[in-house]
Structures are given as C-alpha cells and as structure tokens.
VOMI-60331 format. One record per residue (C-alpha): x negated, y negated, z. Coordinates in steps of 0.02 Angstrom, whole numbers, padded with zeros to 5 digits, always signed. Layout:
XYZ;...
END
This chain:
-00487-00065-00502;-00414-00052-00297;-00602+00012-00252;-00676-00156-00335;-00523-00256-00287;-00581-00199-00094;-00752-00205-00107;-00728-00399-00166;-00621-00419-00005;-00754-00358+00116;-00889-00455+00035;-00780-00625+00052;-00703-00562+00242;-00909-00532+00279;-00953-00693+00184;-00845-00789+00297;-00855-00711+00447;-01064-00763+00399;-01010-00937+00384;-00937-00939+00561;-01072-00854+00635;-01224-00955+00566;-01153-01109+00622;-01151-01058+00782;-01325-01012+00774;-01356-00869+00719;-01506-00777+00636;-01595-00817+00497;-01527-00687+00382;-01339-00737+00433;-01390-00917+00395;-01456-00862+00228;-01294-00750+00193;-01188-00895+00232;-01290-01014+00119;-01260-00913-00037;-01084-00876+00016;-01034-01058+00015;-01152-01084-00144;-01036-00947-00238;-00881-01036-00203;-00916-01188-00261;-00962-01104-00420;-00803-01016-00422;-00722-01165-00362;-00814-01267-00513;-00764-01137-00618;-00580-01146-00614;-00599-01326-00600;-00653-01311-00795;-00563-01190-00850;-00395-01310-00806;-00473-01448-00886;-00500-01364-01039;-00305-01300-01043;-00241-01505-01001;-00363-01552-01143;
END
C-alpha cells in the first residue's frame, strides 16, 4: 500500500511540475502530460463533488 501510496505521489509531484513547465513553453510531450494531468483532476475533482452531493441528499 506505501509503494502505491508513493508511486501516486510522484505521478501528481511530475504531473505538476508538467503543468509549470508547459506553460512556460515547453515541448510538446510536456504540453500533452500537462493536458491530461489537469483533465484527471477535474475528474477527481468532479468526482468528490458527487459523491458529497449524494451524502447531503
């Protein structure tokens, strides 16, 4: 469970540090890891958005 736990950790850390970097300019495979980086946390974001609605409801 740590290993995953970690291996989530780098991916976000990476994610981010992707984010940074293609809006600065960078290449087109850091502007493509960036795009789905921000795409999966709006899903997660979305995600626990519904999950609290369907507890209040």
């Amino acid at each position: 469970m740590v290993v995953l736990l970690g291996v989530v950790l780098a991916l976000t850390v990476a994610g981010c540090g992707a984010v940074v970097w293609a809006a600065r300019g960078g290449p087109r495979w850091v502007r493509v890891v960036a795009t789905a980086t921000l795409v999966a946390g709006e899903l997660v974001r979305r995600s626990g958005k519904s999950s609290k609605r369907s507890i209040e409801e």
